[in-house]
N, C-alpha and C positions, 0 to 999 in steps of 0.2 A: 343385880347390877347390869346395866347398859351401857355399852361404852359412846364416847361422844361423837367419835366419830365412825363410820362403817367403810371400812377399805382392804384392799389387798398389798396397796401399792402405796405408800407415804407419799412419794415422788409424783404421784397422778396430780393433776392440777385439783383445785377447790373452787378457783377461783381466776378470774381472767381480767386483766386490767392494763388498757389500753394494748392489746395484742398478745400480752406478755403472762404467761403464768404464772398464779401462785400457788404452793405445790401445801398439801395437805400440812405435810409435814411443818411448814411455815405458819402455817395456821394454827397448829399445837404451841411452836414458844411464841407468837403473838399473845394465844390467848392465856398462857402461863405466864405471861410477862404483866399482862395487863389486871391479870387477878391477882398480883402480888402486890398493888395499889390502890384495888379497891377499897371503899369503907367497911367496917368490921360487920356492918348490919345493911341490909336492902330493906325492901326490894328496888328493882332500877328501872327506869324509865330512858330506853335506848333512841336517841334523837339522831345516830348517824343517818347521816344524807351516804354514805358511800356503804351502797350494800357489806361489801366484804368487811367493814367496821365494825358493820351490826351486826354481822355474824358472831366476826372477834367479842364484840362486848357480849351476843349469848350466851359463848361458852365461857368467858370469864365468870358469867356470871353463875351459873351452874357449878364450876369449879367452887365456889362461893356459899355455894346455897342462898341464892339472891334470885327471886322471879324476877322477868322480863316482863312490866307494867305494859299493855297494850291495850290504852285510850284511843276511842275516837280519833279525839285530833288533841293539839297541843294548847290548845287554848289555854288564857290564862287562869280563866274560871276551872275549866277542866283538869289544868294541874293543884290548885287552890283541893278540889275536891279530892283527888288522889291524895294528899297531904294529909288529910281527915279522915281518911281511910287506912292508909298504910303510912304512921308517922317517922317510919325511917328511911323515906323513900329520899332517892337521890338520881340526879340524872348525869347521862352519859352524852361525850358532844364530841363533833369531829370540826366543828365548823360554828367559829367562834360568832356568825350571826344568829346561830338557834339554841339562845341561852335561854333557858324557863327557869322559874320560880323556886328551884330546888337548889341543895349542895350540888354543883358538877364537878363532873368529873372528865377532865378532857382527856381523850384519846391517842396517846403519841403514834405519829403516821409513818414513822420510821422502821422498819421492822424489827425485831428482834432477833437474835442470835439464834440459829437449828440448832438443836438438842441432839446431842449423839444417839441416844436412844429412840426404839420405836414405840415407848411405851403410850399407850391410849388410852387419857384417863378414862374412868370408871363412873358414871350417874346411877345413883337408888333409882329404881323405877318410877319410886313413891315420889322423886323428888319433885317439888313445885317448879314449873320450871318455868312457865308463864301466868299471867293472870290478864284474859281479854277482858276489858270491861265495853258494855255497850249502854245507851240510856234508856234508864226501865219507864213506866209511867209517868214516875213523877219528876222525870227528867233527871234524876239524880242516877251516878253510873253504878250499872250492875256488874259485880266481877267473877267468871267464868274462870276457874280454876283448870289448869293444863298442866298433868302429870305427866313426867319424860316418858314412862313408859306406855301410853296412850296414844304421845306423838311419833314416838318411835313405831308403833303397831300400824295408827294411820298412815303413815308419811308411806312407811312399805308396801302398805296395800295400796296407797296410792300409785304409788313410783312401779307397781307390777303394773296394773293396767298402762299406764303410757307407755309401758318398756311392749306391753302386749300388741297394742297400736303401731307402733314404728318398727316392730316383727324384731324384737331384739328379746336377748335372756336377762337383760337388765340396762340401768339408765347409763351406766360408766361410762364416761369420754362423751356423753350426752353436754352442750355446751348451750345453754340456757342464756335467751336476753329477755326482760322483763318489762313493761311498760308500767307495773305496780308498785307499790313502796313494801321494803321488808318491813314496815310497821304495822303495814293492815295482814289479817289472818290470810286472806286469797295468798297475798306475793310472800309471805313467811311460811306455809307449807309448800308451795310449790316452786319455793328459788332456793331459801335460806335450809330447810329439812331437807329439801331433798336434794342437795349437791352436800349438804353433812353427811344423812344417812344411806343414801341411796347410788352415791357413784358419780350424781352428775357436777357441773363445775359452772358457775354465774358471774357472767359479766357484772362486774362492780358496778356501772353506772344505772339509771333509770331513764331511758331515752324517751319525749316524751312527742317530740313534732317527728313526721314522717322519716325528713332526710337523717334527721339522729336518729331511729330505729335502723332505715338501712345501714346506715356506717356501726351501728354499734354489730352488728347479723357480722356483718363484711371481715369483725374485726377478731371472730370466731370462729374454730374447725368445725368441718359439720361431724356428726351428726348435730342439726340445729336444734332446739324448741323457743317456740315463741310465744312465752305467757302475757298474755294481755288480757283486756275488756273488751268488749262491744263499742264502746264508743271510740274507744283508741283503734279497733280495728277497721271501723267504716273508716274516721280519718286518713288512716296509713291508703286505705284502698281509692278513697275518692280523691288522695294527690296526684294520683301516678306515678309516684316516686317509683323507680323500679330496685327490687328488695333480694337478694341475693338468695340464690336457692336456701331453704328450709325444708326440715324433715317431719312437721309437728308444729301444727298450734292448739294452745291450750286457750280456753275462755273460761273466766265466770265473771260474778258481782251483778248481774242484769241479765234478763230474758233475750235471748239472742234469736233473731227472727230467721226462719229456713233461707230464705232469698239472701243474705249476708251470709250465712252459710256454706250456703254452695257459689257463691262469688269470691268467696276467700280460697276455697279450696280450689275453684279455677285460674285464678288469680297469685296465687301464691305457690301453686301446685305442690298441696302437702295433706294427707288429712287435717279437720279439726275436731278435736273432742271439746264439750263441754264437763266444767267441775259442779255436781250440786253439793251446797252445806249450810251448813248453817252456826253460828259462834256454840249453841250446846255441844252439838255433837260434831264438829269437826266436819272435813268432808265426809260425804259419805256414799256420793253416787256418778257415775259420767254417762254421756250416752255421746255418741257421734250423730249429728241433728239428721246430716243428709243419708241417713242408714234406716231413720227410724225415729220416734218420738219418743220411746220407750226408755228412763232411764234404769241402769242395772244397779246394782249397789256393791259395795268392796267386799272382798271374800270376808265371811265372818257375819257379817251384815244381815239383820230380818229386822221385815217389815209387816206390822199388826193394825189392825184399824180402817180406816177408811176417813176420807173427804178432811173435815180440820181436824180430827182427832185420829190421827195418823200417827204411829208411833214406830222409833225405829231404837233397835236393842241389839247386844250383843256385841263382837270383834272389839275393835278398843272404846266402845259406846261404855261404861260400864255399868249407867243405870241407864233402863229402856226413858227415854225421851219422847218427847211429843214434838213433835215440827209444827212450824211457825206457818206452815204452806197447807194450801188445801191440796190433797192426792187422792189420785185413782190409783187405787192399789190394783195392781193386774196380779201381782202375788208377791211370797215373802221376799223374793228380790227385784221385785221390779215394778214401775210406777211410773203416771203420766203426769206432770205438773201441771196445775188450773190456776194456781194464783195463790200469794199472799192470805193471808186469813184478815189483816188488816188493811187491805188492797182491795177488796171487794166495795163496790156502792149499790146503790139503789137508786134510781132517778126515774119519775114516773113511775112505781111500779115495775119497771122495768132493771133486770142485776146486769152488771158487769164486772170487771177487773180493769184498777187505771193499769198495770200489766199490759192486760191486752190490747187498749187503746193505744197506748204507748205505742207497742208495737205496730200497728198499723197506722200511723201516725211516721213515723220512720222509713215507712217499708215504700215511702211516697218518694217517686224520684223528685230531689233537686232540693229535700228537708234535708239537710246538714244533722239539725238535731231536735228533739222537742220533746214535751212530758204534758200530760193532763194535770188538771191540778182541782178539787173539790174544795173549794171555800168553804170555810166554817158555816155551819147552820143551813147548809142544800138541802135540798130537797130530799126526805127518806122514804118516797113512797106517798106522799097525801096527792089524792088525785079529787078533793069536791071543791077546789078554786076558795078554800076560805087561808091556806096557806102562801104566804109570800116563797116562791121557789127559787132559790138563787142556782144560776145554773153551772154547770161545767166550765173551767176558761183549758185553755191551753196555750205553752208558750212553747216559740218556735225558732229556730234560727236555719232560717231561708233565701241568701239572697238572691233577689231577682224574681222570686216564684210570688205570684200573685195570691193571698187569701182565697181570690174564688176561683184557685184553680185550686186548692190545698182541701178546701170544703168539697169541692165534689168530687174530687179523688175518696177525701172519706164519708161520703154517703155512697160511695159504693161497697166500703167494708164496712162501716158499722152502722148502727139503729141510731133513727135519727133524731133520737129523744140522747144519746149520747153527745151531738157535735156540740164543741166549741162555743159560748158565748161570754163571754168576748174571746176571740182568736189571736192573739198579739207577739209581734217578732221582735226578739229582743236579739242581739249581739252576741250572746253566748247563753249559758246556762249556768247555775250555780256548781257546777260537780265539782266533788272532791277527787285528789291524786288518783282512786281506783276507779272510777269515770260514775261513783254513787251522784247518785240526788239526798242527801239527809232529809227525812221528812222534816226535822223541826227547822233549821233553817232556808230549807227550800219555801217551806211554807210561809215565812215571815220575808223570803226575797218575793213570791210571787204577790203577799196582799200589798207591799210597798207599789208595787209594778202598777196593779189597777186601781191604784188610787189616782184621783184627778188631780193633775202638776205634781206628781211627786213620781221620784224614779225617772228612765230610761226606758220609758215602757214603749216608745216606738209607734209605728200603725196599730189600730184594731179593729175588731168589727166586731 
C-alpha cells in the first residue's frame, strides 16, 4: 500500500490558483467528495481543462479503482475506440464545452468541506491507475498499463534529480507553472505526480502565449520550475516578454538544440534540464544539454544493448524494454541520443534523421518554427535514374526571411541531397498542446499543403 499523497504538512499548498493556495489537506475532501459520485465501474477519461481538477479527478479515481484513460487527444473517433476497448468508460468535465461521447461526469468547482482528520488514503501498488494509450501500426490505440506503484518509484526518482539540480534535499515548497496539459504523460509526471508525491504545488492553469506564462511565474513563490517544450520555449524567448526570476526549467516532447539551450539559461538565468522517455517505460533519463550531451538515467535504471535495440530494465521499469530511439550506449547508465528508429531516411544513398534536420532547420535565426517532411514513396536509396525520386519538402513559419536565405544557411549544416524541395512557409504548424507534430495527422496537413490550389500553402520553391 502507497498512500496518495506524500507529505509532512496537510497545510502545505498542492496547488496554487490565482495567487492563492490550495492546501493538501483540501485536496483529500475534494477528492473524497468527488469519489463519493462517481459511477460504480470505470475506467475514466479526465477532460479537466483546470489542472488541480484533474488531479482531483486522479485521486478520485484511485479511491475508486477506476484508471485514468490517457488518449492522444479527444477526438471523436478516438473516444468511439476507447468505448470498444474499455466499455465502462465514462468521462469527467470541468467545463461544459468539452463534452465527448461518454456518460459525464461533471466536476463540482466548489470545494468541499476539510476533514478533521489527517488521514491519507491508501493505493495497492498493484493498482491500475492509468492506462496511456498511443496509436500502434494500424492506427488503432494501444494501451500502456501504469501501475501506482511504478509511478510512485518513477515520479521520485524523478523529483530527486531536479531536487539535485536546484541544490535542494527535495522538491517541497517547489511552485511549478506548466506550459503542457495534465493529459499528456510529459505534464502528468512532472506537474500532476509530482506536486502529489514529491512536495511540490502546480499552478492550476496552463499558460500558453509569452505574457500568460510571465503573469502565471509572477503569481507564484519561488523556488520556481518551469515545465515546458522547445517550442513554447523559443516562443516565450523570441517575445521579449520579460519573465520573473525562476529557479529551474524542465524540457521534453522534442529534441532541443544546444544554441536554445544555453539562451534560455542566459536569458532566464536558471539551469535547464532535459526529461528523456518514452510512453513504455515512463521517464527514464535527464541530462542538462549545456553540461554535456550525455544523458544519465534514474537511480535503479540499466541500460543493455546498443543503437535500435537498446534496452532499458530495472527501478520501476518492471520488464526490460526496448526503446523506440536509436542510442550510443556509453554504459549501463548513460547514453548519447541519435534519433528515432522511425525517424531515420535514406535519400540518395545517403541516411539521416528528420530530428536532426529539424533541428538545424530551427537553429536558423529569424525560423520561428518549421519540420521536414518525407512524402510517401521518396526516394530509399535507388541511385541508376530508372526511379521517379520524390524529394524532401519542409515547411516553415518565417516571416520576413527570404527562402534563399533559409536554403543557404542550411547548406551550410546539412548534405545537400537533404535540402527542401519544395520549401514552403505556412502560418503556423499543425502542433498539438505539448508543441508534438503527430506523424499521422502532420502528414495528411503537409500532403493537402503541396497540392496545386488546395490548402494555404503559401510561397514555395
Amino acid at each position: 500500500m502507497l498512500p496518495l499523497i506524500w507529505c509532512d504538512d496537510l497545510a502545505a499548498p498542492l496547488a496554487w490558483r490565482q495567487g492563492r493556495p490550495i492546501s493538501r489537506r483540501q485536496y483529500l475532501a475534494d477528492t473524497r467528495a468527488l469519489a463519493a459520485v462517481l459511477p460504480a465501474a470505470g475506467p475514466m477519461l479526465n477532460t479537466s481543462t483546470d489542472r488541480y481538477h484533474f488531479a482531483v479527478g486522479l485521486g478520485a479515481g484511485l479511491l475508486c479503482g477506476h484508471a485514468n484513460l490517457m488518449p492522444p487527444n479527444h477526438l471523436a473517433d478516438t473516444v468511439a475506440q476507447l468505448l470498444a476497448l474499455f466499455g465502462n468508460s465514462y468521462g469527467l468535465h470541468d467545463d461544459a464545452a468539452r463534452q465527448v461521447a461518454l456518460p459525464m461526469v461533471w466536476q463540482p468547482h466548489a470545494p468541499a468541506p476539510p476533514q478533521d482528520d489527517d488521514v491519507v488514503p491508501q493505493i495497492p501498488a498493484d493498482a491500475l491507475a492509468a492506462q496511456v494509450l498511443t496509436s500502434g501500426s494500424t492506427g488503432a490505440p494501444m494501451p500502456h498499463a501504469k501501475r501506482w506503484g511504478g509511478l510512485v518509484q518513477n515520479t521520485q526518482a524523478g523529483a530527486q534529480r531536479l531536487a539535485q539540480q536546484m541544490g535542494r534535499a527535495s522538491l517541497a515548497g517547489v511552485a511549478i507553472v506548466a506550459t503542457v496539459p495534465a493529459q499528456h504523460m510529459y505534464g502528468f509526471e512532472s506537474t500532476v505526480l509530482v506536486a502529489l508525491l514529491a512536495g511540490a504545488a502546480f499552478d492550476v492553469e496552463r499558460p500558453f502565449y509569452p505574457a500568460d506564462i510571465a503573469q502565471a511565474l509572477a503569481r507564484v513563490p519561488r523556488p520556481r520550475l518551469l515545465v515546458t517544450t522547445p517550442f513554447h520555449l523559443k516562443l516565450l524567448l523570441d517575445s521579449g516578454v520579460a519573465v520573473p526570476p525562476i529557479d529551474l526549467t524542465l524540457c521534453a516532447t522534442a529534441p532541443l538544440s544546444p544554441q536554445l539551450a544555453a539562451r534560455a539559461e542566459a536569458e532566464l538565468g536558471a539551469p535547464l534540464m532535459e526529461i528523456y522517455g518514452c510512453t513504455e517505460a515512463g521517464q527514464v533519463a535527464s541530462r542538462r544539454p549545456t553540461a554535456g550531451i550525455d544523458w544519465l538515467t534514474y537511480a535503479g535504471l540499466r541500460l543493455s544493448g546498443d543503437g535500435e535495440a537498446s534496452v532499458i530494465s530495472g527501478g520501476h521499469v518492471p520488464v526490460p524494454t526496448r526503446l523506440a530511439d536509436v542510442l550510443e550506449v556509453v554504459d549501463a547508465q548513460s547514453f548519447r541520443l541519435l534519433g528515432r528508429s522511425n525517424d531515420l531516411i535514406n535519400v540518395a544513398g545517403k541516411r539521416s534523421s528528420l530530428a536532426h534536420l529539424n533541428y538545424h532547420l530551427n537553429s536558423i535565426a529569424g525560423v520561428q518554427d518549421g519540420a521536414f517532411w518525407l512524402p510517401p514513396g521518396a526516394d530509399s536509396g535507388a541511385d541508376d535514374g530508372a526511379a521517379a525520386v520524390v524529394r524532401l519538402a519542409a515547411f516553415v513559419v518565417a516571416p520576413g526571411l527570404a527562402h534563399a536565405n533559409i536554403l543557404a544557411a542550411l547548406r551550410q549544416r546539412i548534405d545537400p541531397a537533404f535540402l527542401p524541395r519544395p520549401l514552403v512557409s505556412v502560418p503556423a504548424l499543425p502542433r498539438e498542446p505539448t508543441g508534438k507534430l503527430p506523424v499521422g495527422p502532420f502528414a495528411a496537413w503537409a500532403a493537402l499543403r503541396l497540392q496545386p490550389g488546395l490548402g494555404p500553402a503559401g510561397p514555395r520553391r
